[in-house]
C-alpha positions in Angstrom: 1.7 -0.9 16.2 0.9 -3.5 18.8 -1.4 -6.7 18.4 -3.5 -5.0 20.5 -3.9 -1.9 18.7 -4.2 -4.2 15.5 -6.7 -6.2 17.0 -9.1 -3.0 17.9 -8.2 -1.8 14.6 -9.7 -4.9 12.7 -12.7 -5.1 14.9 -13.5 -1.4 14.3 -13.3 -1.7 10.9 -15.4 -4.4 10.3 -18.6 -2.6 12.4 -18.0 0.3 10.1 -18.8 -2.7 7.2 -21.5 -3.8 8.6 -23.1 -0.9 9.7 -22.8 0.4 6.1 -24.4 -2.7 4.5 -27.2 -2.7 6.9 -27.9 1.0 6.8 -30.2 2.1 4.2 -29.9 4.4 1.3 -30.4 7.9 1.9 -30.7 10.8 -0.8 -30.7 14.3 1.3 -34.0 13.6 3.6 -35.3 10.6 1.6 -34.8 7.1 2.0 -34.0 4.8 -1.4 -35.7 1.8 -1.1 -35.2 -1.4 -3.8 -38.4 -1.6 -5.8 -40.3 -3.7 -7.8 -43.0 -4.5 -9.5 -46.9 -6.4 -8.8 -47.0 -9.6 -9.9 -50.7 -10.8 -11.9 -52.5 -13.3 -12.9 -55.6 -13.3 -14.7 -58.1 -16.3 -16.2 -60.6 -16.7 -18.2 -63.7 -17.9 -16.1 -66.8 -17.7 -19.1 -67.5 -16.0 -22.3 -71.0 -15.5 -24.1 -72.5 -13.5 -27.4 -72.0 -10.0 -25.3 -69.9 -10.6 -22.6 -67.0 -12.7 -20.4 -66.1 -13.0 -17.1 -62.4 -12.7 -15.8 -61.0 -13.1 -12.6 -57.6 -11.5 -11.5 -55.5 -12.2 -8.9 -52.2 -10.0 -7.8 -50.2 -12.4 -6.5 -47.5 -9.7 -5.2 -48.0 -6.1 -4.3 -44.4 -4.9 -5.3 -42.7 -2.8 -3.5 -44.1 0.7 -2.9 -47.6 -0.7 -2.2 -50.4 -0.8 -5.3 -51.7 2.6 -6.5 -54.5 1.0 -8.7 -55.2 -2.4 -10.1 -57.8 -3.2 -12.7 -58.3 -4.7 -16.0 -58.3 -4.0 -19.7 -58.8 -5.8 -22.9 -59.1 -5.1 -26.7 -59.7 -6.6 -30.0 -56.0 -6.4 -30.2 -53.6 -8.1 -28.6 -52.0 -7.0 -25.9 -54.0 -4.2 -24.6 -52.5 -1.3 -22.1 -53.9 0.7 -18.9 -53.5 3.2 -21.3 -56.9 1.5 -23.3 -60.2 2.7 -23.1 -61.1 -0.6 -22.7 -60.7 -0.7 -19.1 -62.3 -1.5 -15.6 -60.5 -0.1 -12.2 -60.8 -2.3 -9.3 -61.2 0.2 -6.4 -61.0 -2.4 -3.2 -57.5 -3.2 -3.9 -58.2 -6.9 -2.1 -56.2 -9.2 -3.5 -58.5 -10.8 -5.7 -61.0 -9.5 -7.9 -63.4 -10.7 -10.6 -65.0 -8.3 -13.4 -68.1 -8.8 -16.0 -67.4 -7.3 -19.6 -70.7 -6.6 -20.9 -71.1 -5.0 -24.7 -68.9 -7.2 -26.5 -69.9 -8.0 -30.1 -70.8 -11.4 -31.5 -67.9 -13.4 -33.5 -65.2 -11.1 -32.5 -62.0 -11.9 -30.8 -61.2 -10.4 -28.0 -57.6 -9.9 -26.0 -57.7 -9.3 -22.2 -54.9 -8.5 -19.3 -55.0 -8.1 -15.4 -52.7 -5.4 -14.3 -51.5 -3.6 -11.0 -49.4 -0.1 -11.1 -47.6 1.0 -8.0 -44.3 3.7 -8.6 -42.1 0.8 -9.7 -44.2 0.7 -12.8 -47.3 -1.4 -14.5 -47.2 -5.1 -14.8 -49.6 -7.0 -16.3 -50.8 -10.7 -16.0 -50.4 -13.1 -18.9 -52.7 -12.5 -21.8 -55.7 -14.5 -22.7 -57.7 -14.7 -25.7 -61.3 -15.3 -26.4 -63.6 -15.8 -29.2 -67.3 -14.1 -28.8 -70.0 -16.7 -30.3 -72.6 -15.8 -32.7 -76.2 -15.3 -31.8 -77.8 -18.3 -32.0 -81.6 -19.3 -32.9 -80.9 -22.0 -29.4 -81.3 -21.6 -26.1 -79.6 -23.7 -23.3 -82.4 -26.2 -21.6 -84.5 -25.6 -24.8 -86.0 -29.2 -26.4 -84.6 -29.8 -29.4 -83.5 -32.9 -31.8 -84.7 -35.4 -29.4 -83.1 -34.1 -25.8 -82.5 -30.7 -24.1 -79.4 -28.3 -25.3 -76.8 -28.2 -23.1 -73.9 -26.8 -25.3 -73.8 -24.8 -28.6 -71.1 -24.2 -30.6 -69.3 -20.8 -31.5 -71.7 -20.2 -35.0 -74.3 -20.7 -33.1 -76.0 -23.2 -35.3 -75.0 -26.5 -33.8 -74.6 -28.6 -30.7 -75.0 -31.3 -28.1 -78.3 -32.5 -26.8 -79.1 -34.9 -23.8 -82.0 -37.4 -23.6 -84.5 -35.9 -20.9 -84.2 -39.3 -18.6 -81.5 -41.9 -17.7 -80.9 -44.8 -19.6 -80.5 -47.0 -16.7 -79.4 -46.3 -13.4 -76.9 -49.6 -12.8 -75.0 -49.7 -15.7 -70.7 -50.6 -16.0 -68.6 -48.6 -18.6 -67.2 -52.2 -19.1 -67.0 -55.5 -17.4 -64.1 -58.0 -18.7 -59.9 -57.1 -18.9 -59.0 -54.3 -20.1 -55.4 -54.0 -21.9 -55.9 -50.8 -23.9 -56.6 -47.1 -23.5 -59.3 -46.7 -26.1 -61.1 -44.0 -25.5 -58.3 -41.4 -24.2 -60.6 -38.3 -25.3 -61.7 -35.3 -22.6 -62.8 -32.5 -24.7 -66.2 -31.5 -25.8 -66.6 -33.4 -29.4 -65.1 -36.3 -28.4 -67.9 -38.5 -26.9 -68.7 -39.7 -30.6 -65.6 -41.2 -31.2 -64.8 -42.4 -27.8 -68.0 -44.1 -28.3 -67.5 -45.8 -31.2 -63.9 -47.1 -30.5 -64.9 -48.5 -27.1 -67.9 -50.2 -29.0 -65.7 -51.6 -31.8 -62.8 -53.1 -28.7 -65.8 -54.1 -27.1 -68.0 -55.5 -29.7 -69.4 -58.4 -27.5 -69.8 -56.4 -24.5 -73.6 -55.1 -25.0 -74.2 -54.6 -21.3 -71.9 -51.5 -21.7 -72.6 -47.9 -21.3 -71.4 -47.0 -24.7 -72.7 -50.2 -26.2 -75.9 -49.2 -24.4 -76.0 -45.7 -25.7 -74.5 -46.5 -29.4 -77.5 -48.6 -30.2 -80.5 -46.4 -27.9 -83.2 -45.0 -30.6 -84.6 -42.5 -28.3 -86.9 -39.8 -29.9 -86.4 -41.6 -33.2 -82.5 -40.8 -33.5 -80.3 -43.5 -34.3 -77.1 -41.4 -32.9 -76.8 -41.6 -29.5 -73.6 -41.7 -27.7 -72.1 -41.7 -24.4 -70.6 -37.8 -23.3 -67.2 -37.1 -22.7 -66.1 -36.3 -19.1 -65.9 -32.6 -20.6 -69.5 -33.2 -22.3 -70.7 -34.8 -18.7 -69.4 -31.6 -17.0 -71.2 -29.2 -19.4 -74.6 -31.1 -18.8 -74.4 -30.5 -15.0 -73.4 -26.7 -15.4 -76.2 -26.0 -17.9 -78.6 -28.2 -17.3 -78.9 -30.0 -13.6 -77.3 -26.5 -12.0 -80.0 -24.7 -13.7 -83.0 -26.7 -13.2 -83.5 -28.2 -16.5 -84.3 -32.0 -16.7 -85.4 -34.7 -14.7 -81.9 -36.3 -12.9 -80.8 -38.3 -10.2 -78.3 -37.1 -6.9 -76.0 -40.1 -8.9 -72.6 -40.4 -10.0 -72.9 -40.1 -13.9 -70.3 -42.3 -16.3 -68.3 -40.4 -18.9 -66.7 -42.3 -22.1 -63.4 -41.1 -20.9 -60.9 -43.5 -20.0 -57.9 -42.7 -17.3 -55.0 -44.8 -17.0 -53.1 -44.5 -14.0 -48.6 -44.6 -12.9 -49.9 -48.2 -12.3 -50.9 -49.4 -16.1 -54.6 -49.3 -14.6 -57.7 -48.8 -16.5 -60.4 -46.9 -15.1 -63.4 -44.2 -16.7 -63.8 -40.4 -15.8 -67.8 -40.0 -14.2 -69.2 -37.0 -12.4 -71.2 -36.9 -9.1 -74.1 -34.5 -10.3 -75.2 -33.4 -6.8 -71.3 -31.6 -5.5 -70.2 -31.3 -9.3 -66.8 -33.4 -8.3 -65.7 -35.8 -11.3 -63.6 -39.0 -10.3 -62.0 -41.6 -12.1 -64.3 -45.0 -11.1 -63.4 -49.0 -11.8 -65.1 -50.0 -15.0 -67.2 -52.4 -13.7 -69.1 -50.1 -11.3 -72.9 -49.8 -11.8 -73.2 -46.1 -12.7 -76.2 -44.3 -14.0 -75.9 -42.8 -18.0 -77.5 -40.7 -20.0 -77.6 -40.7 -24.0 -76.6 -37.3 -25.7 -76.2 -36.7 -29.7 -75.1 -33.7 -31.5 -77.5 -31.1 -33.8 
């Protein structure tokens, strides 16, 4: 065989490779194509005594495109599409959000997006939720010195705010600041981020927590400065929804934030767009008192 002929021989052979990788699958008439499943996620946006609200997203169709996408749920876990517990989105956008009404009081409930095309069902990552009992308290109603703006899950206790301002120019702190004392976020931990910034701060009475520690609105001797996750709860329930007499202002929190940098700031909430920033301790800020029922 000549080089020649060796040469064409090579090059032929390797457009026969190439043509067969690149070539799809065929079975008789039909083509194979590789496919795969939807990928979903799904949150938790609110829950109440007799209902929730969830929000799915599919963040991938898979591959053939989506036959139906929904959601289901059940009081256990890891519910199916095969559940009568269920609600079909029929848009198919990519997005969707659903309202499960007729849920019962103190029950725990299990709840998964899914999306079914040929390759199979997938389902987004379970969440769980815990239905609160009916409670003799409404949100915005005046009660143990301020207006209700959260109630815990048996229904019989909460947080109250004072129905004014304290002040309208107050600092979290003015001074140095070598500690992160008051670290907490989370609803029920205003108290005691009160009462450790009070006790580093023992001198300072010009503070908001000092301010708020020794206020004796309404007769109550318990007042405290909220939690940025307190803060955020008296915006949604109360200034969203009418309730209460408050200013367009930026709101201080007893939440502390300490940056990369080693430094100390305190969590607040601007009340008119909802946005909550970490602020410099000495700015004047205005507060309001809350105490728990």
């Amino acid at each position: 065989m000549t080089k020649k002929n060796s040469r064409f021989i090579g090059f032929l052979l390797m457009g026969i490779l190439l043509f067969t990788a690149c070539s799809k699958f065929n079975a008789g008439d039909k083509v194979i194509y590789n496919i795969y499943l939807a990928i979903v996620s799904n949150t938790l946006d609110s829950a109440n005594v007799n209902s929730a609200t969830v929000s799915v997203s599919v963040i991938d169709n898979g591959l053939p495109p989506i036959i139906s996408q929904g959601l289901c749920w059940s009081v256990s876990p890891n519910p199916t599409v095969d559940s009568s517990h269920k609600i079909i989105d029929s848009t198919k956008a990519g997005s969707f959000t659903f309202v499960i009404n007729g849920l019962t009081p103190l029950t725990t409930y299990y709840v998964r997006g899914y999306a079914v095309n040929s390759a199979g069902v997938s389902y987004g990552k379970q969440i769980s939720f815990r239905t609160p009992a009916i409670s003799p308290y409404n949100i915005g109603q005046f009660y143990a010195g301020g207006l209700i703006f959260y109630i815990d899950t048996t229904g019989n206790h909460g947080l109250v705010c004072d129905t004014t301002d304290i002040g309208d120019s107050i600092a979290w702190h003015i001074g140095s600041n070598d500690t992160l004392i008051a670290g907490g976020t989370a609803v029920g931990t205003g108290l005691s981020n009160t009462d450790s910034i009070v006790a580093h701060y023992h001198t300072d009475s010009a503070s908001a927590a000092w301010i708020c520690k020794n206020y004796t609105g309404g007769g109550y001797t318990d007042w405290f400065l909220p939690s940025k996750d307190e803060l955020n709860l008296m915006r949604q329930n109360l200034y969203a929804r009418g309730y209460g007499n408050w200013s367009s202002a930026t709101y201080w929190s007893s939440s502390e934030y300490m940056d990369a940098q080693g430094r100390y700031y305190a969590w607040t909430q601007y009340f008119t767009n909802g946005y909550q920033y970490y602020f410099k301790q000495y700015f004047p800020l205005n507060v309001r008192a809350v105490r728990a029922f």
